[in-house]
C-alpha positions in Angstrom: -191.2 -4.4 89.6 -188.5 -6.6 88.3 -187.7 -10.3 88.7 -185.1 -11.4 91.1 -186.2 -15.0 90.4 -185.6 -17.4 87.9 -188.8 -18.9 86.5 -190.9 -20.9 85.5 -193.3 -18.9 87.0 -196.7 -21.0 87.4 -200.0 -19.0 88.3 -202.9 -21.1 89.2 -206.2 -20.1 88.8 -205.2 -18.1 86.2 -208.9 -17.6 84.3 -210.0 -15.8 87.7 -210.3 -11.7 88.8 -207.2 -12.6 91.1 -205.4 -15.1 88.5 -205.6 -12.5 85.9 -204.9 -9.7 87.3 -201.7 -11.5 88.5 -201.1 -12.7 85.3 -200.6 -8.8 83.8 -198.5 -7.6 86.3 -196.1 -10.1 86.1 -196.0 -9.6 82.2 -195.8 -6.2 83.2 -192.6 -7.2 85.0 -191.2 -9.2 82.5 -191.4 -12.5 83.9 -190.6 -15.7 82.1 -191.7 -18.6 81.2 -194.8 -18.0 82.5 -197.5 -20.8 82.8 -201.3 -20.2 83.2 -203.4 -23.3 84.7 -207.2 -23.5 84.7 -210.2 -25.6 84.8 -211.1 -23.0 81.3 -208.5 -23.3 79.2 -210.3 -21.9 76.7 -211.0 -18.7 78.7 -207.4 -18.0 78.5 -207.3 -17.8 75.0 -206.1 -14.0 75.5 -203.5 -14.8 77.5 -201.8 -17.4 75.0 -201.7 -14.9 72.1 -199.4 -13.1 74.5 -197.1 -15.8 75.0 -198.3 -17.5 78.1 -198.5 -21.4 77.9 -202.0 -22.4 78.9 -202.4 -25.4 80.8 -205.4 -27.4 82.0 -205.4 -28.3 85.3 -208.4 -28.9 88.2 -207.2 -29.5 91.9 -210.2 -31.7 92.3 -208.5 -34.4 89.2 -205.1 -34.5 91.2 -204.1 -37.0 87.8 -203.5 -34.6 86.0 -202.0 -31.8 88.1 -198.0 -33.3 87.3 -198.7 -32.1 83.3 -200.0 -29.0 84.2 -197.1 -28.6 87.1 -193.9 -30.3 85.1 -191.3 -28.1 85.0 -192.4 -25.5 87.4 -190.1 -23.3 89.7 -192.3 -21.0 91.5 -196.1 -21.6 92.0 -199.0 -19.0 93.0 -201.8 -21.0 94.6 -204.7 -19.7 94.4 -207.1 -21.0 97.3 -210.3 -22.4 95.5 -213.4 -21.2 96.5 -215.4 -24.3 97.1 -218.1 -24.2 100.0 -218.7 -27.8 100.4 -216.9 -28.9 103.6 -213.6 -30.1 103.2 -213.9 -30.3 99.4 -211.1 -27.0 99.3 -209.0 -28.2 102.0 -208.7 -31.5 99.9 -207.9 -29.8 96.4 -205.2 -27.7 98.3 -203.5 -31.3 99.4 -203.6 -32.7 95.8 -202.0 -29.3 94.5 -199.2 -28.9 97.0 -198.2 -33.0 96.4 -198.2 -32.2 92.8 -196.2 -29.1 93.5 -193.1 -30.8 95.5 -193.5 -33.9 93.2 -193.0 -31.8 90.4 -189.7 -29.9 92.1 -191.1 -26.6 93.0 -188.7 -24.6 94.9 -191.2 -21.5 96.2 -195.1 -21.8 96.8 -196.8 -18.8 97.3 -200.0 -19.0 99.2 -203.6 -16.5 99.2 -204.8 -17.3 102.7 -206.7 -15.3 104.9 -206.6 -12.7 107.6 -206.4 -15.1 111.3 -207.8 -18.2 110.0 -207.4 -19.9 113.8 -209.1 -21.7 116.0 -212.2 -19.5 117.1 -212.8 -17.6 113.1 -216.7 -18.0 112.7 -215.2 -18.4 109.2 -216.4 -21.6 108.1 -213.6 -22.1 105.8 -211.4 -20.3 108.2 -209.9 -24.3 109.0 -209.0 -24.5 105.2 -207.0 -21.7 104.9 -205.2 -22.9 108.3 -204.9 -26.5 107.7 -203.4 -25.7 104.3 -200.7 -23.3 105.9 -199.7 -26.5 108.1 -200.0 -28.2 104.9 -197.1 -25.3 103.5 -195.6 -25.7 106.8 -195.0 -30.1 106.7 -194.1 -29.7 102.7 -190.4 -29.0 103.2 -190.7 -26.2 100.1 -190.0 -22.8 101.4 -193.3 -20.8 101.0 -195.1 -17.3 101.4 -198.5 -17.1 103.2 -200.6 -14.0 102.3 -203.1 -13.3 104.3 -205.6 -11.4 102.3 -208.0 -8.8 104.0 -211.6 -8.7 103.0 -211.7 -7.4 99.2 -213.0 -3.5 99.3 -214.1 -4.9 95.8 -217.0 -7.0 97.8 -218.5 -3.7 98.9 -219.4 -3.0 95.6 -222.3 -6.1 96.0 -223.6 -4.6 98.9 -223.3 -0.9 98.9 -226.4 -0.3 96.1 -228.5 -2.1 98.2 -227.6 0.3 101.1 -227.7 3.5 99.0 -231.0 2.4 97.4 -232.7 1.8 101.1 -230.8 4.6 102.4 -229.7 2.6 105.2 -226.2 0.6 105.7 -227.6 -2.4 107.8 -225.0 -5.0 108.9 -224.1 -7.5 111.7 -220.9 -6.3 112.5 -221.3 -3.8 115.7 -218.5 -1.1 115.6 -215.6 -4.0 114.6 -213.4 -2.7 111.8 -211.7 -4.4 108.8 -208.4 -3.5 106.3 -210.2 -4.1 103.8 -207.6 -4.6 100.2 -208.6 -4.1 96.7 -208.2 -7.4 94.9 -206.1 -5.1 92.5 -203.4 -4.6 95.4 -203.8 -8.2 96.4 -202.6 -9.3 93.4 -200.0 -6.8 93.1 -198.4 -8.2 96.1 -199.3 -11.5 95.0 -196.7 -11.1 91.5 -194.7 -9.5 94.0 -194.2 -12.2 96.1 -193.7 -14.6 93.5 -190.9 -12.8 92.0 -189.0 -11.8 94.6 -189.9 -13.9 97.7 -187.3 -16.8 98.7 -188.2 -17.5 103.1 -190.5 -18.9 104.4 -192.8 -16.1 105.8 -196.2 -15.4 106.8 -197.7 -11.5 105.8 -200.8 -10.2 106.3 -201.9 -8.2 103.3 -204.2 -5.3 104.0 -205.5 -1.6 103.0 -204.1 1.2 104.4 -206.7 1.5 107.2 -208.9 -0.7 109.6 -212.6 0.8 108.5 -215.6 0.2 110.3 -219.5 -0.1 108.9 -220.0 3.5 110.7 -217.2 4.5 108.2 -218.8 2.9 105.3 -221.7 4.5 105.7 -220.4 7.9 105.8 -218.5 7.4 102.5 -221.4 5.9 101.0 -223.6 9.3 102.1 -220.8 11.3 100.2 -220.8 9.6 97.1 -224.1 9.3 97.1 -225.1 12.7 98.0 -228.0 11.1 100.4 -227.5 10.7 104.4 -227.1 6.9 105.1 -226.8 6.0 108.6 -225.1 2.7 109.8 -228.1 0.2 111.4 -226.3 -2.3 113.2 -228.4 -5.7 113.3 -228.4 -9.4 114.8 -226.7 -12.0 112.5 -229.9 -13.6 112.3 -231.7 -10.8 111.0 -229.1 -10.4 108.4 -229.1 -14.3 107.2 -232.5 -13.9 107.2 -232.8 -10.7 105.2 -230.5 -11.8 102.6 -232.7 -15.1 101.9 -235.6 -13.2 101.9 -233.7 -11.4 99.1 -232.9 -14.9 97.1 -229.5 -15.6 98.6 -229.4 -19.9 98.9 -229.6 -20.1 103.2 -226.0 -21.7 103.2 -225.0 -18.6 101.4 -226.3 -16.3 103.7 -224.7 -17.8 106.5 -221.2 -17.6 104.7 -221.9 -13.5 103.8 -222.9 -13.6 107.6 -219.9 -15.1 109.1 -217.9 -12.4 107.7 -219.8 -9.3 109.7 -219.4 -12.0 113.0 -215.6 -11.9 111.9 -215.5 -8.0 112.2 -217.6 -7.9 115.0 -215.1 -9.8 116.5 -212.0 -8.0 115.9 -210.7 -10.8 113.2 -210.2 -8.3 110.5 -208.7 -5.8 112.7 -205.5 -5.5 110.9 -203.2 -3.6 109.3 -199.7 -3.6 107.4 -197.8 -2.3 105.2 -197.0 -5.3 103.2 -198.5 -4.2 99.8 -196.4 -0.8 100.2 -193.3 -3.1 101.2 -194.0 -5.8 98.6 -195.0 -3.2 95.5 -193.5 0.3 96.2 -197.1 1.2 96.0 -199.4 2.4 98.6 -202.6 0.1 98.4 -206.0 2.1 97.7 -208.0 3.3 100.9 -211.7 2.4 100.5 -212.7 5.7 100.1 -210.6 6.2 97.1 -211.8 3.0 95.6 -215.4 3.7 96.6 -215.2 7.1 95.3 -213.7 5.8 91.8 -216.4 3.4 91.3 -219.3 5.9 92.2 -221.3 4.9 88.9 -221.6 1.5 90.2 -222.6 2.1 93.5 -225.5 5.1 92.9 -226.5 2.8 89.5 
């Protein structure tokens, strides 16, 4: 990976799994000047010793997003992951004013797969209103529309190997579910090289269903775990029962109606077009995090 772009390079979100991860590859690539914002600066205390300039900066305090923006030629937003209605949607407004204000010539955007009208998503409006946001800001801009992270399984699938049942409320629909390691490949990607406007769907290699899930699970785990499929409400209510807050539940939830519904459904060849690297299949990830999901 090399960098076809002249910087400032500014990666928001930095002191996250994503924001990091993004943050090596594109010193990796040799990128430069390369900014780091964060609500904890002091988290990035790593990343300074290696030459990145640490700013503070918090969507939700728009004052000070021109500081932690000036200079900036290419910017990596990183959606927030607020919960509270409209609370994200609003951060995202503050960060893309700041952004043109500041003379940013390339935004690049984490959406999400098919955030329309219909997602049972409930922050599904968020990610779209944002890309209407991108759209109205006159900045030329790349969308990526991130799968469901394979690295999510990893919260669920000991509970199903434990039981030795998969149970989920997601019928037979299928999802291309990404590592959050090829996600952020194709996020540095992007940033480097990316000049249109253009909208990509970032996905694994393969559209895998919960049938599917459970059949790698009963390999790695050497036990036979059948797939149980169950009612949404069943599910919100199983997951409280096991200490998740109710609104919580209902967010987890939303994500199996999603699949059920053919949302995630999709698959590309982005991260193979964007890196030169064929994203991980969930079997290979599963398989190389075995330790973790057998405990």
């Amino acid at each position: 990976m090399s960098s076809d772009m002249a910087g400032p390079f500014v990666i928001t979100g930095a002191s996250g799994q994503l924001g990091s991860m993004v943050l090596d590859f594109m010193l990796e690539a040799g990128a430069s000047p390369l900014i780091a914002t964060t609500r904890s600066p002091e988290k990035l205390s790593a990343a300074a010793a290696r030459g990145i300039e640490v700013r503070a900066a918090d969507f939700n305090q728009p004052q000070g997003l021109p500081a932690a923006f000036a200079g900036a030629k290419r910017l990596l937003l990183i959606s927030t992951d607020d919960l509270e209605p409209g609370k994200r949607l609003t951060a995202h407004s503050a960060a893309i004013k700041a952004a043109v204000e500041a003379g940013v010539t390339h935004i690049v955007y984490t959406s999400l797969t098919r955030p329309e009208s219909g997602s049972p998503i409930s922050f599904a409006p968020d990610h779209a209103e944002t890309e209407a946001m991108l759209a109205d800001s006159g900045v030329t801009h790349t969308i990526l529309r991130n799968s469901l992270y394979t690295d999510l399984l990893l919260m669920s699938a000991p509970q199903a190997v434990g039981m030795g049942q998969l149970f989920a409320a997601a019928a037979d629909g299928k999802a291309g579910y990404v590592t959050r390691e090829d996600c952020a490949r194709a996020a540095a990607a992007a940033l480097l090289r990316e000049s249109e406007t253009r909208t990509i769907d970032i996905t694994g290699p393969a559209s895998v269903a919960h049938a599917d899930l459970a059949a790698i699970y009963s390999e790695v785990s050497g036990k036979d775990i059948p797939y149980i499929p169950i009612s949404v409400d069943d599910l919100v209510a199983a997951m409280v029962k096991n200490g998740l807050p109710e609104m919580m539940a209902k967010v987890f939830a939303s994500f199996d109606v999603a699949i059920a519904q053919g949302y995630f459904d999709v698959r590309s060849t982005a991260v193979n077009d964007l890196t030169g690297r064929e994203p991980t299949s969930v079997h290979d990830f599963l398989v190389a995090n075995k330790a973790a999901l057998t405990g």
